[in-house]
N, C-alpha and C positions, 0 to 999 in steps of 0.2 A: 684730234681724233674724231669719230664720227660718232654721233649719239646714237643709241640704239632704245629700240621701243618694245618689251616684253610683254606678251600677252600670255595669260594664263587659261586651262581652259579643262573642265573638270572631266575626271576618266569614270568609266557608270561601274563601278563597283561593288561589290554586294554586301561582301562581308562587315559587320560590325567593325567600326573603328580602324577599318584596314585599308582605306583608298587612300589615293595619290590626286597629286595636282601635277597636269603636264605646264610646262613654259614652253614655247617656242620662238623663238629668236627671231625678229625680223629688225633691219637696219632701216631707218627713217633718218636718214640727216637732218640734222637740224630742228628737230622733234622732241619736245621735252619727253626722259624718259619715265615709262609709267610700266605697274604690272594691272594686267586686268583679270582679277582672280575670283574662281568659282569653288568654295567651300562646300565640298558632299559630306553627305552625313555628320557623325560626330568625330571634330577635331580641335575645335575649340572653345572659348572660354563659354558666352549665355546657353545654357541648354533652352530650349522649347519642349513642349508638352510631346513633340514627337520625336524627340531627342533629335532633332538637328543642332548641330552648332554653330554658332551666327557671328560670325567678325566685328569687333568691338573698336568704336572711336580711341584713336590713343594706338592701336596697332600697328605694328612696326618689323620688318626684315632686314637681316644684314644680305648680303648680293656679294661673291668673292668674286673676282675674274682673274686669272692666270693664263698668261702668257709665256712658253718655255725661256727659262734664261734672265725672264724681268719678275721685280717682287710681285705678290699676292697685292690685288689693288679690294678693295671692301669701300661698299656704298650703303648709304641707310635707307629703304624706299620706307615711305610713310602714305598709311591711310588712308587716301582721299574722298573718298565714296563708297556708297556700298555697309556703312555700321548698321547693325540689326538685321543683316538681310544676309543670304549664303556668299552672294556674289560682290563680292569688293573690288576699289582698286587703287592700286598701290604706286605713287609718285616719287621721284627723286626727290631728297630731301632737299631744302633750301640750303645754298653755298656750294654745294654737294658737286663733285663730276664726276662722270663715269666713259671708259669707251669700249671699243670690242674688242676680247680677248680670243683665246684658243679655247678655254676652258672654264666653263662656270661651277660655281655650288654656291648655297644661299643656306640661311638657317633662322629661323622663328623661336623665342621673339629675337628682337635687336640689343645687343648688348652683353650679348654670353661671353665671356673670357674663351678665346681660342689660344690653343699651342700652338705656335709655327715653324716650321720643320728651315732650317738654313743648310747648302749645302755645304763643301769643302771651300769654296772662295767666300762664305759667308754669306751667300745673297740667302734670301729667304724664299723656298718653294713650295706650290703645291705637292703635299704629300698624296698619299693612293688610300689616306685615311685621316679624319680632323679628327681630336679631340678637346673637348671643350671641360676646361680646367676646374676642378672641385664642385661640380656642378651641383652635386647632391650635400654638399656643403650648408646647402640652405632649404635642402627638401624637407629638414625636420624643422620650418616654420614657413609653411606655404599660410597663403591670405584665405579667409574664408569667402568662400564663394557661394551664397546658396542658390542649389540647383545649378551649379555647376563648380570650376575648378580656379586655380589661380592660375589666368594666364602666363606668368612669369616663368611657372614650368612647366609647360607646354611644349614642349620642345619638337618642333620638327624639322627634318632635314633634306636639303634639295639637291639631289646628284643632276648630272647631265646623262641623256642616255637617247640615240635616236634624234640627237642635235636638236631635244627638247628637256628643261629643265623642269624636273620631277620629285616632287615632295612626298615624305614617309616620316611615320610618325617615330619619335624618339626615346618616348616612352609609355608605361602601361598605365593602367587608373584604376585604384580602389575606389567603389561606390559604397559609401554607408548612408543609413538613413535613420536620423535622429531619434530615438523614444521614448525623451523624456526632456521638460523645463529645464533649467538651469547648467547647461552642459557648456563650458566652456573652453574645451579641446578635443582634438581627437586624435589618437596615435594609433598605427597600425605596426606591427611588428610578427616580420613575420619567421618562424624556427628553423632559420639559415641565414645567414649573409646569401643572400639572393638576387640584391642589386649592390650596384655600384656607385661610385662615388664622382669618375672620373672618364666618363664614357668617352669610347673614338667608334667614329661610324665613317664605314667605306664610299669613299668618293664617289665608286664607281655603284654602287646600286645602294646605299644607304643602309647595310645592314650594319648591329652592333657588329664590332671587332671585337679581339680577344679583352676579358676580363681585367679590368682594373680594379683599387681597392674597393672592397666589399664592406657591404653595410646591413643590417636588418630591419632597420628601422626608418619606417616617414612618419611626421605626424605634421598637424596642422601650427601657425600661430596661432596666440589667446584668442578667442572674439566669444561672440553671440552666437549660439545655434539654435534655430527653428526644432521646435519639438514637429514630427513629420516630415520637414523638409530633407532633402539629399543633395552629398557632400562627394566630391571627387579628389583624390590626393594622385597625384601622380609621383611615377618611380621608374628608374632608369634599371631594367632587367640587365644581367649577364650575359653574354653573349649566348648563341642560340642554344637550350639544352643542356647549359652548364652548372645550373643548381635547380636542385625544385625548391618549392618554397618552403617543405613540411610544416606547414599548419600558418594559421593568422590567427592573432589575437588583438581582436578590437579594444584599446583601451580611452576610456571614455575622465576627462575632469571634470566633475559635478563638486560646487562647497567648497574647490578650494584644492582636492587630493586626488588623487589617481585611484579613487577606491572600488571602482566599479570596470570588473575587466569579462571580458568572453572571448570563449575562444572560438575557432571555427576551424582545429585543426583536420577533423575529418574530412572535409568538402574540398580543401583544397592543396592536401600534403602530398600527393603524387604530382602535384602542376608545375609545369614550369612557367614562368611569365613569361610574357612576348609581347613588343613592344604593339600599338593599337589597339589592344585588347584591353574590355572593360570587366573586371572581377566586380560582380553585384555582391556583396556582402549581405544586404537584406539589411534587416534591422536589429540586430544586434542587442537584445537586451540588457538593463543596469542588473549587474548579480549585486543586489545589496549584502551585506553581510550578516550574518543570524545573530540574536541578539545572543550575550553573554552573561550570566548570571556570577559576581564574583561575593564571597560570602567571607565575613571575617567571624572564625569560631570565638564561641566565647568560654572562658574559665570565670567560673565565681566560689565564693570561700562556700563552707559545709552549714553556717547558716544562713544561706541568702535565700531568699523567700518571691525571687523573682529577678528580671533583667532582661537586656534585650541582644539580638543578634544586629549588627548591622552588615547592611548590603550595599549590593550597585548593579545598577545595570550597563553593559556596554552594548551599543549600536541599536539604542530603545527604537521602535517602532512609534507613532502616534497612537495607534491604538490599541497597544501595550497593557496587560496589566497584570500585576502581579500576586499571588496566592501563597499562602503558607499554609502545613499543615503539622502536626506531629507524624513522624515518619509511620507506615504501614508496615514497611520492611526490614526495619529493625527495630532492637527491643530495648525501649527507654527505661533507664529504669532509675533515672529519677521522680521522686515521689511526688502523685499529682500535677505532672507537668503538662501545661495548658497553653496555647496561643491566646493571647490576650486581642494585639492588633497589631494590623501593617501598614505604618507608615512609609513615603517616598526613599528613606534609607534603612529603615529595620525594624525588627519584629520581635516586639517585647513580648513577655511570657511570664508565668506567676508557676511557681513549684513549691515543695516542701525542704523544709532545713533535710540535711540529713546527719543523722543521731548515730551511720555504723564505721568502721574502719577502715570500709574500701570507698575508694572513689565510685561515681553515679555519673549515667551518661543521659542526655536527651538527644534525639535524633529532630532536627526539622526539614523537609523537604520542600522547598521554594518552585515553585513554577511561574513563569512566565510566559502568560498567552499575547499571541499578537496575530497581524495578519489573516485575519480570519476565520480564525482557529488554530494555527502551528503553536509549536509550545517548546519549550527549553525547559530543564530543570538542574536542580544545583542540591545537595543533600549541605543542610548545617551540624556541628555537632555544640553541645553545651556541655563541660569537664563539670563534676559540682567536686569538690575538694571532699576529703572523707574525712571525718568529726576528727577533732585535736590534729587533722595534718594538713599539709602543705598544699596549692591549685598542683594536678600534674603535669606538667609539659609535654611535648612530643616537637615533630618534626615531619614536613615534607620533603622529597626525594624525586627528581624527574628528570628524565632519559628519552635523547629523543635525536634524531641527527638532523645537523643542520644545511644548509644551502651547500657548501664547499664539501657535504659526504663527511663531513667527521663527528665521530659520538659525541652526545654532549650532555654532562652528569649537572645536577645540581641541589645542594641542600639550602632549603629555605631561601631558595634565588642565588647562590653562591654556589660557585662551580667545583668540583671534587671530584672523585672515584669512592661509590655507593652500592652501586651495583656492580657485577662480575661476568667482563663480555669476553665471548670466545669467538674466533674471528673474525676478519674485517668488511665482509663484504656487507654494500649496501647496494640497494634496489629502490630507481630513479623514477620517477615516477611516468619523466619523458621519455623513457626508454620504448623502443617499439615492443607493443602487445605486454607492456608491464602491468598496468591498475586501470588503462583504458580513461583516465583523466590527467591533466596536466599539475595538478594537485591537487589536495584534501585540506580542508583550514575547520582548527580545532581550537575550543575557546576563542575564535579570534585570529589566531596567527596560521599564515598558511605552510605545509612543510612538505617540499618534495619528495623527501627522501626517506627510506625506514630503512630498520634491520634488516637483514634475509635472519629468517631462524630455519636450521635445519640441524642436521648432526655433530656440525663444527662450528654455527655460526648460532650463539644466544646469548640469550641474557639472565643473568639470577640473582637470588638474593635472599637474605633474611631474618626472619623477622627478630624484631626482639625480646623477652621474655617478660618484659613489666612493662607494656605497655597492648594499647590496641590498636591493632593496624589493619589499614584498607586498603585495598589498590583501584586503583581505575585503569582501564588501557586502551587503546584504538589500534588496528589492525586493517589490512587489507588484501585480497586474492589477487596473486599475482599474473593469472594466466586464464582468460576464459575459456580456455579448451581443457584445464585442469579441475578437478574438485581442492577447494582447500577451505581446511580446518584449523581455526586456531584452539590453543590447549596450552592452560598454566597447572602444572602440575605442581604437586609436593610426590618428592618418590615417583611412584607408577601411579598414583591416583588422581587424579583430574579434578581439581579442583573449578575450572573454567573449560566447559567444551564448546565451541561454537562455530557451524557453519558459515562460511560468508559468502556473498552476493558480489560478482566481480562488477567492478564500477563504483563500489561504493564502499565506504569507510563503517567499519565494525565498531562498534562501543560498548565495552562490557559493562556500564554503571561500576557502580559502587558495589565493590565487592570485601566483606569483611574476612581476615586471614587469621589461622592461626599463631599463637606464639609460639616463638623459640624455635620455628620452620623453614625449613629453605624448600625456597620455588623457583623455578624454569620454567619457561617456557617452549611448548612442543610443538607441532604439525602435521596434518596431513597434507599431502598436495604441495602447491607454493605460497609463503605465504613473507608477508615482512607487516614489522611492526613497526607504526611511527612515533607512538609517545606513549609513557610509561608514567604513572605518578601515585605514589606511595607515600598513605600519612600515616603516620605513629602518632600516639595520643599515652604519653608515660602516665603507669599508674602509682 
């Protein structure tokens, strides 16, 4: 057959990330074959400071040629000139041969898995679509790249058209840009199955074809990442129009865990992807998590003359530090009771025996300042036992619904029925126009999902008669065109009235209850509650 010599030669395109490369076909007998190709703008792997994309030593294309009635023939042209600069050129590989067909298409880089279409007597033909076999298979561990991307999936594709061969890019690119030391992955995931897994793109002008399986997630391999520097992930979109993305969450591994996530669902939840297109993500901040104050109460006999509370902190800051006081807002009424000092786990105290027949309480309030002033605080209680009798016991109780939407009760961390719910519905946090965040994270743990409370749908309970009980609770507005009000009542009387703030999570403190009372929870407006936690302290 006759060697043929491809020249490539670049089309002046405007748009970001959206130009093509023409080929044009000319026959040179006996002429080793070569592509001579001109890289516009950004398409692949080194960026430059002007974002162009520069063709890299090691670069490599598969070449198909079809001729009706005989197999699909595929050549590998490699690199030969041209690395670091827009304009390269591309050689038949050694061993390698090639001749002229009816019909070409080519694909970047060399070495994709193709499907190949056989007809009825089993030859194998050019289809009027390729697909290149679990491609995204390994988009959740591309190489890191800084200041640019892993060329491996890079993916672009060369139709014929105008009896010149023409390149289009095959898929989209997340840009993030690093904010911090120590980050050693980066995942993007974005609130749909929005790309694919298994793309086919039309022979005839390179666009995606109909959707194959669906996926939401790319993220990078382990590596090193540059605090400042910027990272490209690429992802193979659905065909044109057929999913938006509803929202990206940049999730970032710092130490080891996935603890540090942001979302960015506002910016980009009506988009749809489209394949040449660069989504700038910006810089994406670490949301560290607020520190947690966990406090173990203490019981001591009727003559103890002193003791201490111990603590902990989760998610310390460096410059961290912690404060005890006797409480303000409740009424100790153990005799003489004093903070001594606060040690790295707890906080001794010096009080009086007590000589009467009921049990005595001390209240201590714990704060935690960090960060430059932010502050957390934590209430401790101290039982003093009442002269000739027993330390008195009590119990915790907490209610809260979890990831899968179902209630979840629990006494003293063991799970039960405590409380008394009336209806099933709950309210998601993803839900459009529901709490206007993707979740609320409380103590520590983060929870999508609350109660709805309204006429059919609450929660209650109550209290006991020999003991003293608190509640705490968190809440949230579920509609920022509505007012809503949360409300724990005993009866018609409101014990808890509280406006809230849509966006943001309500927290009633430490709230002490009556005995022997049952309470509900009520509303104005829309409102859902996400966690519930109720201590008794037996007297």
């Amino acid at each position: 057959m006759k060697k043929i010599n491809l020249i490539l030669s670049a089309l002046a395109l405007t748009a970001f990330f959206s130009c093509q490369k023409e080929v044009e076909i000319i026959v040179v007998p006996d002429e080793p074959v070569t592509f001579e190709a001109t890289m516009p703008d950004i398409t692949k792997t080194a960026v430059d400071d002007n974002l162009n994309v520069l063709w890299s030593a090691g670069d490599a294309i598969d070449v198909y040629g079809y001729t009706e009635g005989q197999d699909a023939v595929k050549a590998v042209f490699e690199l030969t000139s041209g690395a670091g600069t827009k304009n390269g050129k591309f050689t038949l590989k050694d061993s390698e041969s090639f001749g002229t067909y009816d019909s070409y298409y080519a694909i970047y880089p060399s070495g994709l898995a193709i499907k190949t279409v056989a007809d009825k007597t089993g030859e194998k033909v050019l289809p009027d679509w390729i697909t290149i076999k679990s491609a995204l298979g390994t988009f959740t561990s591309q190489a890191v790249v800084q200041n640019g991307y892993d060329p491996a999936h890079a993916i672009m594709v060369a139709h014929v058209a105008d009896g010149k061969l023409q390149f289009t890019h095959g898929v989209c690119y997340f840009k993030v840009q690093i904010p911090a030391d120590g980050i050693t992955k980066v995942k993007i995931t974005a609130g749909a199955s929005a790309f694919q897994k298994r793309p086919s793109y039309s022979t005839e002008d390179g666009a995606i074809m109909a959707a194959q399986s669906g996926t939401s997630e790319i993220s990078t391999a382990v590596g090193e990442f540059v605090k400042g520097s910027c990272y490209y992930l690429a992802a193979i979109p659905k065909a044109a129009n057929s999913q938006k993305l509803s929202g990206i969450t940049v999730t970032y591994t710092q130490g080891g865990s996935e603890k540090s996530v942001s979302s960015t669902k506002d910016a980009v939840k009506n988009l749809y992807p489209v394949v040449g297109t660069v989504y700038d993500l910006g810089c994406p901040p670490i949301v560290e998590p607020a520190p947690v104050i966990k406090v173990t109460n203490a019981q001591i006999e009727a003559d103890a003359t002193g003791g201490s509370i111990s603590y902990s902190v989760e998610n310390p800051y460096a410059d961290g530090e912690l404060t005890a006081v006797v409480s303000t807002s409740k009424t100790t009424t153990i005799g003489d009771f004093t903070i001594l000092n606060v040690t790295s786990d707890a906080v001794s105290y010096s009080c009086s025996a007590n000589t009467e027949a009921t049990a005595k309480y001390g209240y201590v309030t714990f704060t935690y300042t960090y960060d430059g002033g932010k502050t957390v605080t934590a209430e401790g209680i101290v039982t003093q036992a009442p002269a000739g009798g027993a330390v008195p016991t009590g119990h915790t109780y907490v209610f809260y619904v979890d990831d899968n939407k179902n209630p979840v009760q629990k006494m003293d961390g063991v799970e039960g029925s405590y409380f008394t719910l009336t209806g099933t519905s709950t309210l998601t946090c993803s839900a459009s126009g529901y709490f206007g965040v993707d979740s609320f994270t409380i103590g520590g743990t983060e929870y999508k999902n609350a109660k709805k409370i309204d006429g059919s749908n609450n929660i209650s309970f109550t209290t006991a008669a020999d003991a003293t009980t608190t509640i705490r609770f968190y809440a949230a507005r579920r509609q920022t065109d509505k007012a809503g009000t949360i409300k724990l009542k005993k009866g018609s009387s409101a014990k808890v009235s509280a406006d809230m703030t849509y966006g943001q999570l309500y927290d009633s403190g430490v709230v002490e209850l009556e005995k022997a009372s049952s309470y509900q929870f009520d509303k104005s407006g829309e409102v859902g509650v996400f966690y519930v936690e109720v201590t008794e302290v037996s007297e």
